[in-house]
N, C-alpha and C positions, 0 to 999 in steps of 0.2 A: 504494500500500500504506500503510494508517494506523498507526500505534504502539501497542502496547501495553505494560500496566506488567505488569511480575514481582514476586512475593515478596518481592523488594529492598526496596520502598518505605515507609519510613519516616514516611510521611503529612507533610513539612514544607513541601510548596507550592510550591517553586521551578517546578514545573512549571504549574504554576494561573497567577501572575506572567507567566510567559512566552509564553504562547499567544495568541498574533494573533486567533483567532475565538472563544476562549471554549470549546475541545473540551474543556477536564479539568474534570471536580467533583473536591473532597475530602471523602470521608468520613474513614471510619478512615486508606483505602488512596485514592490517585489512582487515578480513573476517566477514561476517554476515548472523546468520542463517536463509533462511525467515522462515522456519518454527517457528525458536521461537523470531523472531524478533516481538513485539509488539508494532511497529509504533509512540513509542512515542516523539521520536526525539530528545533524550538526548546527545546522539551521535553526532547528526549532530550540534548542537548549544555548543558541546566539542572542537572540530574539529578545531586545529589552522590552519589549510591550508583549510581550505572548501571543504574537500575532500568526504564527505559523502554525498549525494543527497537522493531524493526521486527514488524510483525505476520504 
């Protein structure tokens, strides 16, 4: 199961920084690819607003 962001997001990157394969863009808001998103949940334990969950 890949992660996705909520509402929460604040657009400040911690989650971009932390990703092993390269699955989040930022635009405004963090995006996540599920195709290369591989679940490992670096992202979501990044995440100062708790904005990334499980998908």
């Amino acid at each position: 199961m890949t992660r996705k962001v909520t509402e929460e997001c604040i657009g400040c990157g911690a989650c971009v920084d932390s990703c092993p394969v390269t699955a989040i863009v930022l635009n405004d808001k963090a995006e996540i690819d599920p195709d290369t998103c591989i679940d490992c949940g670096a992202c979501e334990s990044e995440c100062p607003v708790s904005a990334i969950v499980e998908a």
